[in-house]
NUMAR-933539 format. One line per field, with one value per residue (C-alpha): residue number from 1; x, y, z. Coordinates in Angstrom, 1 decimal. Each point is the difference from the previous one (the first is absolute). Last residue first. Example, Ala and Ser with C-alpha at 12.3 -4.5 7.8 and 13.67 -1.06 7.14 Angstrom:
<pts>
n c(2_1) $
east c(13.7_-1.4) $
north c(-1.1_-3.4) $
up c(7.1_0.7) $
</pts>
This chain:
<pts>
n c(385_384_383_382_381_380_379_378_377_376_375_374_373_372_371_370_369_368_367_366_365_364_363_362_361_360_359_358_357_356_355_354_353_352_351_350_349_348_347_346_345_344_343_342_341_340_339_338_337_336_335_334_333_332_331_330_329_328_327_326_325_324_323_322_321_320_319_318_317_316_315_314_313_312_311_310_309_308_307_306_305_304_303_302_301_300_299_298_297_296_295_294_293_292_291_290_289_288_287_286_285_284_283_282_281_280_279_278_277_276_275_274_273_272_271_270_269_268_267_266_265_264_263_262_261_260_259_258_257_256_255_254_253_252_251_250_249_248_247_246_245_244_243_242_241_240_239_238_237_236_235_234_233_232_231_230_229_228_227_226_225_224_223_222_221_220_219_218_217_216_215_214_213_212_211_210_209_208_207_206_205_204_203_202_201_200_199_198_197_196_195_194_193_192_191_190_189_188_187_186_185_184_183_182_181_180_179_178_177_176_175_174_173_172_171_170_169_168_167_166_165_164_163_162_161_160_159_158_157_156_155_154_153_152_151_150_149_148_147_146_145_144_143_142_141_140_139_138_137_136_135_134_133_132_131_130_129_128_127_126_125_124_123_122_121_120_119_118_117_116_115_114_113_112_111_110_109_108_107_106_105_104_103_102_101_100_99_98_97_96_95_94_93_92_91_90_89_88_87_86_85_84_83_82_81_80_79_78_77_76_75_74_73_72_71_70_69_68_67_66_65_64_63_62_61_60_59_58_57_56_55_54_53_52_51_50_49_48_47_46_45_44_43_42_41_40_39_38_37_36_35_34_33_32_31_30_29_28_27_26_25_24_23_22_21_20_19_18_17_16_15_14_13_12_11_10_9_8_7_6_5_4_3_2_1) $
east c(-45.1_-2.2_2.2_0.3_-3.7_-1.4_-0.1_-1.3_2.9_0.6_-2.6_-0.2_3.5_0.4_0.5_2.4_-1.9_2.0_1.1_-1.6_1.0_3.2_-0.5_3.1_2.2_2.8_-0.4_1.5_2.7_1.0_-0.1_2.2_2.6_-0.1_0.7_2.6_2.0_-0.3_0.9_3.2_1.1_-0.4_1.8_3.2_0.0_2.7_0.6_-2.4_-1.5_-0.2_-1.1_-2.5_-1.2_0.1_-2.0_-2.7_-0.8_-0.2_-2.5_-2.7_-1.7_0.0_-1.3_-2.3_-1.0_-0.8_-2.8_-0.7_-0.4_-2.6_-1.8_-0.6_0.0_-2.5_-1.8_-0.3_-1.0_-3.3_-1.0_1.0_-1.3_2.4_1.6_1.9_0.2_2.4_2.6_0.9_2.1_2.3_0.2_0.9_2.6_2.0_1.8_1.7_1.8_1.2_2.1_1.1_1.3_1.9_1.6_0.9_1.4_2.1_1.5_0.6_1.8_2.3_1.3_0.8_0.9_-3.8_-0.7_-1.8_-2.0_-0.7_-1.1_-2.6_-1.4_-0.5_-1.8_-2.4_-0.6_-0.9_-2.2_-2.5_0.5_-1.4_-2.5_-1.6_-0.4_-1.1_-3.0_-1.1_-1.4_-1.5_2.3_-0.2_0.0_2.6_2.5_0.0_-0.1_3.1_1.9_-0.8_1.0_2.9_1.1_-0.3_2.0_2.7_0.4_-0.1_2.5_2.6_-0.3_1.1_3.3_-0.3_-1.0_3.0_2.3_-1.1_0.3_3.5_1.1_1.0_-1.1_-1.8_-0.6_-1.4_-2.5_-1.6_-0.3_-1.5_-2.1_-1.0_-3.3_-1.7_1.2_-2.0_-2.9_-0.1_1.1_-2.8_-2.0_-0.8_0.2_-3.2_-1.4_0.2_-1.8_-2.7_-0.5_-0.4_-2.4_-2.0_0.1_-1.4_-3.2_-1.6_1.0_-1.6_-3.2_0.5_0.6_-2.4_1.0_-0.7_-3.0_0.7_-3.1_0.9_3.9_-1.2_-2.3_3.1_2.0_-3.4_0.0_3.6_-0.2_-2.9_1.7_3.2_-2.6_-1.9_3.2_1.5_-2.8_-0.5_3.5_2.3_0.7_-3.5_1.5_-3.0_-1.8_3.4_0.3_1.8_2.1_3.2_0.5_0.2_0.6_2.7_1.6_0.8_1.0_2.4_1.6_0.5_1.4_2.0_1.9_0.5_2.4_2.5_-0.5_0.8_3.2_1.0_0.4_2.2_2.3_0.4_-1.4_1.9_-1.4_1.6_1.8_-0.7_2.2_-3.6_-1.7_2.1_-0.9_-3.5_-0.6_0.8_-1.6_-2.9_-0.2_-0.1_-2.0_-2.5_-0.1_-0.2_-3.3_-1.2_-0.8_-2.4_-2.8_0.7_0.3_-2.9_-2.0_1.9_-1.3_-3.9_-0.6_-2.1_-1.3_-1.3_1.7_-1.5_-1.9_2.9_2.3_-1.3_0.8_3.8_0.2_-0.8_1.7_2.8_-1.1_-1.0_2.8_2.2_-1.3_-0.4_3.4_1.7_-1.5_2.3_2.7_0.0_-0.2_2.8_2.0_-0.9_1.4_3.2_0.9_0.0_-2.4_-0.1_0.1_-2.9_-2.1_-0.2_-0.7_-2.9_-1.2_0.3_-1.9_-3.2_-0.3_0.0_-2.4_-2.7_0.5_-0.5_-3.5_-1.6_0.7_-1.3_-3.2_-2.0_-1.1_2.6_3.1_-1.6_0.1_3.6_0.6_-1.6_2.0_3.8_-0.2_1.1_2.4_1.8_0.0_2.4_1.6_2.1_1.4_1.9_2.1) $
north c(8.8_2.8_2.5_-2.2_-0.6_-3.2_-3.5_-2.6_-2.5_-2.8_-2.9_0.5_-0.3_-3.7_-1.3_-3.0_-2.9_-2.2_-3.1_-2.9_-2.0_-3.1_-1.9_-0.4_-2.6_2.6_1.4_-2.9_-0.9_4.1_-0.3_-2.8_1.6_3.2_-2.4_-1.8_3.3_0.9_-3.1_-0.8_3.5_-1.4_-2.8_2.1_2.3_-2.0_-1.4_-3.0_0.4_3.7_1.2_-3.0_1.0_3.8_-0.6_-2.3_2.6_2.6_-1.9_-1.1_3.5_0.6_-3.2_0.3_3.7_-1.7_-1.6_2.9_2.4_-3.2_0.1_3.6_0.8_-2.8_1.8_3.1_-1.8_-1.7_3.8_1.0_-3.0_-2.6_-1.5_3.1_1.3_-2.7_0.9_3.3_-0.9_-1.9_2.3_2.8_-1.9_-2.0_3.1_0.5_-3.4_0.0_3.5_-0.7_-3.7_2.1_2.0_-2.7_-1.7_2.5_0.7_-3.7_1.0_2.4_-1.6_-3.4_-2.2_-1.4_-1.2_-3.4_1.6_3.2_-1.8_-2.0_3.7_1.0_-2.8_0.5_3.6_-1.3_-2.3_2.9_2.0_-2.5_-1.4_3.5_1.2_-3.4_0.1_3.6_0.1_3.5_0.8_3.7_-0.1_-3.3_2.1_3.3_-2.6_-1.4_3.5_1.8_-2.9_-0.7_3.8_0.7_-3.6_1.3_2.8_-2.1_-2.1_2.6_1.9_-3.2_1.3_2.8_-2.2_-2.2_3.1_0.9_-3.6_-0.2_-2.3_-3.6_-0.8_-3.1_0.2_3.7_-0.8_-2.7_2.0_2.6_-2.8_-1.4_2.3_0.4_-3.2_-1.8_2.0_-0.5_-4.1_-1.1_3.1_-2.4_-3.5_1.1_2.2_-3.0_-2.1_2.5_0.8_-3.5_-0.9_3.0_-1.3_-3.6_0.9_-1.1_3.4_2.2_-1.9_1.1_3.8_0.8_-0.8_2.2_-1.6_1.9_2.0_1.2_0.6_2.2_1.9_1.1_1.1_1.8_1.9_0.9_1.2_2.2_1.1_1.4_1.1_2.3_1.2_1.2_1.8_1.6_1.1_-1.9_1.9_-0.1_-4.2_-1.5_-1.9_-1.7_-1.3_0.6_3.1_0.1_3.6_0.9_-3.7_-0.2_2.9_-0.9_-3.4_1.7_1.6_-2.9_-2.1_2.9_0.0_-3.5_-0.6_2.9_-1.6_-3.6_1.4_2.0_-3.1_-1.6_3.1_0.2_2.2_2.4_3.0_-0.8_-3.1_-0.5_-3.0_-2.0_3.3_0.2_-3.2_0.0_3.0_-1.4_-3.7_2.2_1.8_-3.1_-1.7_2.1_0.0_-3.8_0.4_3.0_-1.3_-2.8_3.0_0.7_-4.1_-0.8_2.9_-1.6_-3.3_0.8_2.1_-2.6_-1.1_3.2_2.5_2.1_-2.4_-2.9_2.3_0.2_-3.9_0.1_2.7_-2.6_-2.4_2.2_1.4_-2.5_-1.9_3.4_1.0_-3.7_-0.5_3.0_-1.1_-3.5_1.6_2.9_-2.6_-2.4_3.2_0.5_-3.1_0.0_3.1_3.9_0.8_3.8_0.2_-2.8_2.4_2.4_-3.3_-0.6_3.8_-0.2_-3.5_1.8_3.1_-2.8_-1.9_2.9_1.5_-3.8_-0.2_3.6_0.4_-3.4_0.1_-3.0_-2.6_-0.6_1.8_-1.9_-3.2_0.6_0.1_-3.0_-1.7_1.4_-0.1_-3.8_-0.5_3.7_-1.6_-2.5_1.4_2.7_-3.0_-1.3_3.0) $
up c(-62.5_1.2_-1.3_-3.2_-0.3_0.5_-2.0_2.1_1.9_-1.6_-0.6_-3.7_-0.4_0.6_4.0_-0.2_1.3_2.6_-1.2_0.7_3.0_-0.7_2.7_2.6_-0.9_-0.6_3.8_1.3_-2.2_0.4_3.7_0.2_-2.3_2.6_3.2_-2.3_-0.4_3.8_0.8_-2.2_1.3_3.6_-0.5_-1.7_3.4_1.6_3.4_-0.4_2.7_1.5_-3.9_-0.6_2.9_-0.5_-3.4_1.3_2.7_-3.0_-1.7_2.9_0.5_-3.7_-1.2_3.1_-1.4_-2.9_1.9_1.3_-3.1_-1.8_2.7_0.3_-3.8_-0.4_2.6_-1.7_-3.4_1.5_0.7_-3.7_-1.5_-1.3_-3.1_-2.0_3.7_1.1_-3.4_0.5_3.0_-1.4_-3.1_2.2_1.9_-2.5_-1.4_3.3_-0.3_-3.5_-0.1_3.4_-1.1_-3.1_3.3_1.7_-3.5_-1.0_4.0_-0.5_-3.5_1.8_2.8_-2.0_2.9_0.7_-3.3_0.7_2.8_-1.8_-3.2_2.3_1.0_-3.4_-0.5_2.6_-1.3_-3.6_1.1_2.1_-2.9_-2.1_2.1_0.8_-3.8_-1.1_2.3_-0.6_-3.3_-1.2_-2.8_0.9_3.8_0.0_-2.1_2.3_2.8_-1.2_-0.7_3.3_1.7_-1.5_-0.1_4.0_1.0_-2.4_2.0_3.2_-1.2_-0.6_2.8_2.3_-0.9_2.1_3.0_-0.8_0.2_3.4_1.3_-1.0_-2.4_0.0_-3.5_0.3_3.9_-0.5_-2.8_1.8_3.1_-2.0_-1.9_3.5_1.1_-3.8_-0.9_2.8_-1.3_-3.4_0.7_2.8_-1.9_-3.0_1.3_2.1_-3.0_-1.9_2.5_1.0_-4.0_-1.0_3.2_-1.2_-3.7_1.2_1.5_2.6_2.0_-2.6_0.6_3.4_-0.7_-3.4_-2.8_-3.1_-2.3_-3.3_0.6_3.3_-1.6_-2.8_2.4_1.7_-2.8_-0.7_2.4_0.2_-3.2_0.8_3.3_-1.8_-3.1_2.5_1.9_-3.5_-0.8_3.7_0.0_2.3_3.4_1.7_0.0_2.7_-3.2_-0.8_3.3_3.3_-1.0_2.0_0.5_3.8_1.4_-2.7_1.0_3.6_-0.9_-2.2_3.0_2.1_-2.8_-0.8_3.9_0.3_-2.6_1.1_3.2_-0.9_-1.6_2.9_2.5_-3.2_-0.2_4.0_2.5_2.5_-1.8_-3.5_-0.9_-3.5_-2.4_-0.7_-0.7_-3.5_-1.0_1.2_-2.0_-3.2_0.9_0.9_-3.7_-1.5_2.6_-0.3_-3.8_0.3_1.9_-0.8_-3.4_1.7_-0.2_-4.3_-0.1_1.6_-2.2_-3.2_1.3_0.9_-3.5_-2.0_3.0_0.9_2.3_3.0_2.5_-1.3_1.6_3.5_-0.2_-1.1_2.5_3.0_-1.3_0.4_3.2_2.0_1.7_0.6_3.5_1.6_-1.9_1.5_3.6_-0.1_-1.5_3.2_2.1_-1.5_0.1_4.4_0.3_-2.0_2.3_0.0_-2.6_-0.6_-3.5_-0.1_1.2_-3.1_-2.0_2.7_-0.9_-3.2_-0.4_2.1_-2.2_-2.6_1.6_0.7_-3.8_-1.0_1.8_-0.1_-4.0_-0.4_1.5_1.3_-2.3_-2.0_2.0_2.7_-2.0_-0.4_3.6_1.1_-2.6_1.1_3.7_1.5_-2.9_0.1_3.8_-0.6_-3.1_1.7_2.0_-3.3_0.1) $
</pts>
């Protein structure tokens, strides 16, 4: 798990300021034809080897594609939008993975064709990665300007609004890349985001083991249980950056979540023998920990230009990626060690409490302007409309 993270590291902010400066559509339909074809690889591993290769490649693929869509966004979205756009792409996410944890169940118990459930899993994955890499190269619009699909009125007031977002932050003094670097928020957001994905991530690979030394069910059943989380996951997020979009803070709405999910996980390590409340609490952590990311990530741009802002993404995505390369080593350690998983919920939970302490002494930035009437779209005729 951890060696994913080694070359995600090495790739993830030269990628993002292609997306910026290059072209998006080219750049993440390239890497995610390239992602399905290692995961379709990685059915066919023979040795421990050859699946530290394929890990090592699947992070060089992976590394810049979420940052990487978190900066084609802010080409589309104002800030007044940014978190409820986040939120509408991170969807997939937990959506995914309810739907995958589904299928993985059932493909976990295949033999077909001389291959086992698990080889078949990693294919079934491969294959739609592939496939919507294909798309996305063919209709991926670069920029609002390039979108022959939106009606000229409503492409006029897209790139209007955009505009002026845009001259709102020249002539509020937006930071450009080293200043940004002196100063204290980016060091804020690298540290939480550190503490951050060292727990989200670590849960994401151990919960199913978790799950299955609490309860001592089978694998296939653990992967339908892990359902439940994932739904949740899909209606925190939605719900929190609904709220943060039309109040226009982001701070409180990503240190709240972000302490509520830590203490869920404290809960599980004092309550390990109650089945069905630590299933309560994994899924309330679900509920917490996907709503932090698209107010996380709304908040660089509210301070940054849009070039300076790529880069932020960058760094900011690789030194989380540490968190997350160094998290589920910790875990298996403190598994090995002390014979018990009870450290490693302890961790996980003070990981996410860390992060919230760090993030809270970020400064507060104003809220975003909510856009009145007047600057809706113009009035046109129904059939136009």
């Amino acid at each position: 798990v951890s060696l994913f993270n080694l070359t995600y590291l090495a790739f993830v902010i030269p990628g993002v300021i292609l997306v910026e400066r290059w072209s998006a559509r080219k750049w993440i339909s390239g890497i995610v034809v390239l992602w399905g074809l290692i995961t379709l690889l990685t059915a066919f591993i023979q040795n421990a080897h050859q699946f530290y290769a394929v890990r090592l490649l699947l992070g060089a693929a992976e590394s810049s594609f979420f940052p990487g869509i978190i900066v084609y966004l802010t080409h589309w979205f104002t800030l007044k939008d940014r978190a409820r756009a986040f939120s509408g792409f991170y969807a997939a996410a937990p959506f995914g993975s309810f739907i995958g944890s589904a299928v993985a169940g059932w493909l976990l118990s295949l033999h077909l064709l001389g291959l086992s459930g698990w080889r078949w899993l990693f294919i079934v994955e491969g294959i739609p990665a592939v496939a919507g890499g294909v798309v996305t190269f063919f209709y991926l619009t670069d920029q609002p300007s390039e979108a022959v699909w939106l009606p000229e009125a409503e492409r006029s007031v897209t790139l209007s609004e955009i505009a002026a977002d845009n001259a709102g932050k020249a002539k509020g003094g937006r930071l450009n890349f080293w200043d940004a670097c002196k100063d204290s928020r980016l060091l804020l957001l690298m540290t939480g985001y550190l503490f951050f994905l060292m727990s989200g991530i670590t849960n994401a690979f151990w919960m199913p083991t978790f799950l299955q030394r609490l309860s001592n069910l089978p694998a296939t059943t653990v992967a339908r249980l892990v359902m439940l989380p994932a739904f949740a996951g899909l209606v925190g997020l939605l719900v929190n950056s609904w709220r943060s979009d039309r109040s226009g803070e982001r701070k409180w709405h990503t240190v709240v979540p972000v302490f509520g999910a830590g203490c869920c996980y404290l809960l599980i390590a004092i309550l390990p023998g109650h089945f069905a409340l630590v299933v309560s609490l994994f899924t309330l952590y679900y509920l917490f920990y996907q709503a932090v990311y698209p107010t996380f990530w709304a908040i660089p741009s509210t301070f940054l230009s849009a070039t300076t802002a790529a880069a932020v993404v960058g760094v900011i995505g690789s030194v989380g990626g540490l968190g997350a390369f160094l998290g589920p080593s910790i875990v298996g350690y403190l598994n090995d060690t002390t014979r018990s998983i009870h450290a490693s919920l302890i961790f996980i939970g003070s990981s996410m409490l860390a992060s919230s302490l760090t993030l809270s002494f970020l400064r507060t930035t104003a809220p975003v302007p909510i856009v009145s009437e007047q600057m809706k779209l113009p009035q046109t005729a129904p059939s136009e409309a």
